[in-house]
N, CA and C atoms as an extended XYZ file, in Angstrom:
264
Properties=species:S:1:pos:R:3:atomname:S:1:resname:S:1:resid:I:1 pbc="F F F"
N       -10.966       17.757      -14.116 N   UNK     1
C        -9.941       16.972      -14.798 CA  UNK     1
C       -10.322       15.492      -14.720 C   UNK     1
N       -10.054       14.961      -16.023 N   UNK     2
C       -10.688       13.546      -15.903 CA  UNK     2
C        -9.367       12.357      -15.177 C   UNK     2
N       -10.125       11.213      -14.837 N   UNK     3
C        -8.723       10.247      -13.788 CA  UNK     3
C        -8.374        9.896      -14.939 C   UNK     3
N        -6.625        9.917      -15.305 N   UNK     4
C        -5.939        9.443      -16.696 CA  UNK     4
C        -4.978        8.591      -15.897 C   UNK     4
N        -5.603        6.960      -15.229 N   UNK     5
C        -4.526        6.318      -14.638 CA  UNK     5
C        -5.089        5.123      -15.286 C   UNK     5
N        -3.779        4.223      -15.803 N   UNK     6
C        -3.928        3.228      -16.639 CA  UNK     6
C        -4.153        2.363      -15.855 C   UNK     6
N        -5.654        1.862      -15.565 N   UNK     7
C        -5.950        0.520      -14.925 CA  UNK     7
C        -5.824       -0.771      -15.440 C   UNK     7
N        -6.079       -2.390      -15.155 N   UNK     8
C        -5.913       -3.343      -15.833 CA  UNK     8
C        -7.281       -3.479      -16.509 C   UNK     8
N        -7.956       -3.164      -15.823 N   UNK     9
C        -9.307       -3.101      -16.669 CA  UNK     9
C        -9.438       -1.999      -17.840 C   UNK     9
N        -9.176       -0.680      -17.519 N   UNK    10
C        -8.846       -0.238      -19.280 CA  UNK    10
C        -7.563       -0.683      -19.998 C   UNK    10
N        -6.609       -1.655      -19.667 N   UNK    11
C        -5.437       -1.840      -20.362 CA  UNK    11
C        -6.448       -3.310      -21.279 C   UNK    11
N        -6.967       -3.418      -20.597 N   UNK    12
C        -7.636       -4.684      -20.623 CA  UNK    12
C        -9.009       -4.300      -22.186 C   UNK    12
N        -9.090       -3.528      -22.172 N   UNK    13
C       -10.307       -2.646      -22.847 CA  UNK    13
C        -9.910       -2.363      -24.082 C   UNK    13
N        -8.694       -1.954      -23.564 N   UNK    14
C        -7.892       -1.208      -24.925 CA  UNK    14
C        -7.294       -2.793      -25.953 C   UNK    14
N        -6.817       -3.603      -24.761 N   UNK    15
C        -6.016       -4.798      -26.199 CA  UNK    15
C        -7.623       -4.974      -26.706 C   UNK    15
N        -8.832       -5.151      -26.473 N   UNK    16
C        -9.625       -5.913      -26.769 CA  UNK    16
C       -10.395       -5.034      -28.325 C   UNK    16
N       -10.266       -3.551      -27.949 N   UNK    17
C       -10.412       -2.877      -29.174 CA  UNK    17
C        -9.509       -2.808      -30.221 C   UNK    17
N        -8.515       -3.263      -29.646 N   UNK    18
C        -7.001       -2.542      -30.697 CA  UNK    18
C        -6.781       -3.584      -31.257 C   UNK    18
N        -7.290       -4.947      -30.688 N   UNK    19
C        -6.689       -6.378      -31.495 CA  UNK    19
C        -7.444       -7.394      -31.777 C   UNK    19
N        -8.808       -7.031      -31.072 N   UNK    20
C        -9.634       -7.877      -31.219 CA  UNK    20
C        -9.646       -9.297      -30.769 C   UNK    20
N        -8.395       -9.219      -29.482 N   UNK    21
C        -8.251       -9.919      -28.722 CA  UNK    21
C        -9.082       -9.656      -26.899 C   UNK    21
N        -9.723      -10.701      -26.401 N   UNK    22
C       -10.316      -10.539      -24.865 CA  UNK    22
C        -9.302      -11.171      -24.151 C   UNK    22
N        -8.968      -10.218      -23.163 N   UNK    23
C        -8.326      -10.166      -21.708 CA  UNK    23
C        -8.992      -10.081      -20.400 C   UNK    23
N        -8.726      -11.026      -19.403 N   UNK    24
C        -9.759      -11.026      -18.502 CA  UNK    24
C        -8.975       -9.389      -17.511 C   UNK    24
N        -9.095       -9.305      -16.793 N   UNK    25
C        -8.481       -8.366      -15.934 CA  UNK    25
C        -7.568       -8.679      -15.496 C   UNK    25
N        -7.078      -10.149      -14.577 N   UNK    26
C        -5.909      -10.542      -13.729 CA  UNK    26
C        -5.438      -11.088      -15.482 C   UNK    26
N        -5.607      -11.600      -16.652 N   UNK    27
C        -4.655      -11.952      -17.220 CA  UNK    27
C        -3.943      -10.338      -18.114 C   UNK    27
N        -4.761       -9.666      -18.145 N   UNK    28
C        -4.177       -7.894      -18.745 CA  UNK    28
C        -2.999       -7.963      -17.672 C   UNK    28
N        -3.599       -8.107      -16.378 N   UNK    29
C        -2.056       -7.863      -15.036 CA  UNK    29
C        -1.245       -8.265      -15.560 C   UNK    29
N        -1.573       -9.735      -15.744 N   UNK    30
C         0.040      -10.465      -16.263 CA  UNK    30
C         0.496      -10.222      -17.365 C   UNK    30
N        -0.257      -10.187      -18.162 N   UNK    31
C         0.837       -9.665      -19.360 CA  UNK    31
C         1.720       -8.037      -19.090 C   UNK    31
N         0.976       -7.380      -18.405 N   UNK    32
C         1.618       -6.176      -18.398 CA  UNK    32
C         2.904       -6.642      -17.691 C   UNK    32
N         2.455       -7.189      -16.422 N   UNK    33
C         4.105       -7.391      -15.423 CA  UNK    33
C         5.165       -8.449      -16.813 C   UNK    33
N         4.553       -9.096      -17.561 N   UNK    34
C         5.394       -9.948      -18.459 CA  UNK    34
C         6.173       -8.855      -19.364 C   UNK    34
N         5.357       -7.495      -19.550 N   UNK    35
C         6.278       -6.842      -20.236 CA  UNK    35
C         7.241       -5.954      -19.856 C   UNK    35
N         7.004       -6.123      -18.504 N   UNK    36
C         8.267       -5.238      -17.510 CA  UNK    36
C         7.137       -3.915      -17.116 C   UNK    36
N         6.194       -3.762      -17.052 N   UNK    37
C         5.208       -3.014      -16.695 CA  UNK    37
C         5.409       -3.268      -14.876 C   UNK    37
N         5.093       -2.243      -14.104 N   UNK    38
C         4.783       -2.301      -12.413 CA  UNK    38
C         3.467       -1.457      -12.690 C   UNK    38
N         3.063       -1.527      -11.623 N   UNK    39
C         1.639       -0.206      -11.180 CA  UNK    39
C         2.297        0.887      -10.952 C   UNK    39
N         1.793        1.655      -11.508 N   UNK    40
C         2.000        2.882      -10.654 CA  UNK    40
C         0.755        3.714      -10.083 C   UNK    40
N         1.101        4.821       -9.000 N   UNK    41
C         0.180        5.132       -8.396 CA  UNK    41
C         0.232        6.376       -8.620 C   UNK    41
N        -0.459        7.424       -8.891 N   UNK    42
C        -0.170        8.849       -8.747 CA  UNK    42
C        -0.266        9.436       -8.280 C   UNK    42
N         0.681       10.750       -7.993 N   UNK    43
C         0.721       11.458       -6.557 CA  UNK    43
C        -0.539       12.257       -6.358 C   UNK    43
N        -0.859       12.126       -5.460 N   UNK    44
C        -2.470       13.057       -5.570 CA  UNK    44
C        -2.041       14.087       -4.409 C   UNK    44
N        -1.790       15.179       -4.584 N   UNK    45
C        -1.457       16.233       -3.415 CA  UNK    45
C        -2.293       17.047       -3.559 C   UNK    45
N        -2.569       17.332       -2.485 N   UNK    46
C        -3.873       18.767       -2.052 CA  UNK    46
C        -2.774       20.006       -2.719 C   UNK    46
N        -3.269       21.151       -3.670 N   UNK    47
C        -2.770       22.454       -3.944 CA  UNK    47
C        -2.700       23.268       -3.216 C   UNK    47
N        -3.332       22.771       -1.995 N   UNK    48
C        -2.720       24.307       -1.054 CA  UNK    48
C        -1.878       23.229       -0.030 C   UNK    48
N        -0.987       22.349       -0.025 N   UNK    49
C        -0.555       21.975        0.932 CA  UNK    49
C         0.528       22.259        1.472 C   UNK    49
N         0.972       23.049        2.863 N   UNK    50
C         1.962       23.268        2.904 CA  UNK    50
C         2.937       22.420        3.619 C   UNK    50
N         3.742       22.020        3.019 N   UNK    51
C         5.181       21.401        3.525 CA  UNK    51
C         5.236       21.402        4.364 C   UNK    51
N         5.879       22.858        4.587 N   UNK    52
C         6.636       23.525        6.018 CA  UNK    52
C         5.869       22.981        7.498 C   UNK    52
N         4.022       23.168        7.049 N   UNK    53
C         3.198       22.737        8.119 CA  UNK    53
C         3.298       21.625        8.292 C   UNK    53
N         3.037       20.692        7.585 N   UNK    54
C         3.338       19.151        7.916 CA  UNK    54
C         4.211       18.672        8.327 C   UNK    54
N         5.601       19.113        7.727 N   UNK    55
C         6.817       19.225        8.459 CA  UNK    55
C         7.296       19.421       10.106 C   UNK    55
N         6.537       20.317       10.085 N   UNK    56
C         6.406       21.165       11.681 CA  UNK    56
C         5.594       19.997       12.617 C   UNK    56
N         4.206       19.707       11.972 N   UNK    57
C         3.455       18.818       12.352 CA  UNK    57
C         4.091       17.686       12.816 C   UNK    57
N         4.765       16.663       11.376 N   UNK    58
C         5.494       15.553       12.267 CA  UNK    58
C         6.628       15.559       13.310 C   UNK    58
N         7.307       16.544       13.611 N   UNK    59
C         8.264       16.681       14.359 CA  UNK    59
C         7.942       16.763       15.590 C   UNK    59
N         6.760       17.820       15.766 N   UNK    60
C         6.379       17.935       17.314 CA  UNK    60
C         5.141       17.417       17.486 C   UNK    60
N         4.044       16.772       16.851 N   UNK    61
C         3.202       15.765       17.409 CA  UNK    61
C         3.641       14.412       16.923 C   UNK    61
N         3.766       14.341       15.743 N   UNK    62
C         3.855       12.474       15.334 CA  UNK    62
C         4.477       11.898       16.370 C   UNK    62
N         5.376       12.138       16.565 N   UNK    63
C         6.010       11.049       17.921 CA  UNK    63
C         5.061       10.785       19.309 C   UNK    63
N         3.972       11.692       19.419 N   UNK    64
C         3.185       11.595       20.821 CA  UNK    64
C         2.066       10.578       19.863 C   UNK    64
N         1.797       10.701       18.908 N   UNK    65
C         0.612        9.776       17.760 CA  UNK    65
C         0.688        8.345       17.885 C   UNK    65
N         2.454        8.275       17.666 N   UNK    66
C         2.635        6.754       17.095 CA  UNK    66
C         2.484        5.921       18.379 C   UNK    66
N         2.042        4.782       17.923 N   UNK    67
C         1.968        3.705       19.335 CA  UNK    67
C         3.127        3.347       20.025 C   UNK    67
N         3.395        2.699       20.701 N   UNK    68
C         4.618        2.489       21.321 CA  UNK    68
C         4.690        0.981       20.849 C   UNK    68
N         6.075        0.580       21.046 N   UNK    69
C         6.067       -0.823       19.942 CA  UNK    69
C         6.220       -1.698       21.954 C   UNK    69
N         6.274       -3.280       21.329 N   UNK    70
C         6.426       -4.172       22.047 CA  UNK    70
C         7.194       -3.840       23.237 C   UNK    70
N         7.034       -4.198       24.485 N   UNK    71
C         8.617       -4.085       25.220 CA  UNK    71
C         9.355       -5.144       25.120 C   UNK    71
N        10.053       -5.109       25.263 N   UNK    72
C        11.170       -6.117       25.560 CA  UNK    72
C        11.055       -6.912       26.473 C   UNK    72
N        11.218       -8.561       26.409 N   UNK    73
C        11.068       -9.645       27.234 CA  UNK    73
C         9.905       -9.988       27.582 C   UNK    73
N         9.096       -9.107       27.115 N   UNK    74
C         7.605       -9.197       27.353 CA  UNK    74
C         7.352      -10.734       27.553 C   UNK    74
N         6.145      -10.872       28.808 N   UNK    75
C         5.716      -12.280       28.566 CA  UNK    75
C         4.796      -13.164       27.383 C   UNK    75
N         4.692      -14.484       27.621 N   UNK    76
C         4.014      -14.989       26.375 CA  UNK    76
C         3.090      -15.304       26.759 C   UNK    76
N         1.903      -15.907       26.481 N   UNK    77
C         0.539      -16.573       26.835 CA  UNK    77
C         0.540      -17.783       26.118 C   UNK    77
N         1.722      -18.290       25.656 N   UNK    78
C         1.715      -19.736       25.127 CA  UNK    78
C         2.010      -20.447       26.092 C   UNK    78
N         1.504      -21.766       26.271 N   UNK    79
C         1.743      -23.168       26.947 CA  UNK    79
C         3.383      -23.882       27.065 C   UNK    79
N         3.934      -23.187       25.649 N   UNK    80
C         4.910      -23.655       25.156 CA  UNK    80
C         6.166      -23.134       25.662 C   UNK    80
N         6.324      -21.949       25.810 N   UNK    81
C         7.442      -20.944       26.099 CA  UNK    81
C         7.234      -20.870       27.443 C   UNK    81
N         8.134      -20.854       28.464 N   UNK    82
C         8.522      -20.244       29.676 CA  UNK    82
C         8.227      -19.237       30.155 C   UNK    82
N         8.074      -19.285       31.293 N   UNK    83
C         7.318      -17.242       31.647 CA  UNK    83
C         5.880      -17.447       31.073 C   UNK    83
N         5.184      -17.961       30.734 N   UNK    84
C         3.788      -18.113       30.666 CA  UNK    84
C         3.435      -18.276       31.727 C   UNK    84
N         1.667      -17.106       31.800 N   UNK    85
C         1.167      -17.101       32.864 CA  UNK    85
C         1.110      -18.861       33.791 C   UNK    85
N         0.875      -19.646       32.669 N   UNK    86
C         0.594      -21.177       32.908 CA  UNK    86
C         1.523      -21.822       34.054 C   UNK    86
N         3.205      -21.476       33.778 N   UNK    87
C         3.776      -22.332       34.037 CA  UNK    87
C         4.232      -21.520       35.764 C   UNK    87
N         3.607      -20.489       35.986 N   UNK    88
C         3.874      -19.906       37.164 CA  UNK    88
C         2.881      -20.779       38.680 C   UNK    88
């Protein structure tokens, strides 16, 4: 199956055949967003993918995966702020 996703460079291709007007690539962007155009992206899903497994997957590993975020009150290494190693 051939890729049928409208890039700025073939949007860009196409005014230049159809009107005999040249569009650079970032100005094809803008005109498209000028016409209420966004990107879109298309869903690309594997055909055998199952849900249910991935499903299963994030529930009981993703949470051991993800990093752990900041703690709280954590110290700073700026000069500026208090609780720096500096000012001890």
């Amino acid at each position: 199956m051939e890729d049928q996703v409208w890039t700025a460079s073939r949007v860009a291709t196409l005014i230049g055949r159809k009107f005999h007007v040249s569009y650079s690539v970032s100005g094809a962007t803008r005109l498209i967003h000028r016409l209420g155009f966004s990107p879109q992206a298309p869903a690309r899903r594997v055909a055998e993918r199952d849900e249910r497994a991935v499903t299963a997957w994030k529930e009981a590993t993703g949470a051991e995966v993800k990093e752990p975020g900041r703690l709280a009150g954590a110290t700073s290494a700026s000069r500026t702020k208090p609780g720096s190693p500096a000012d001890r």
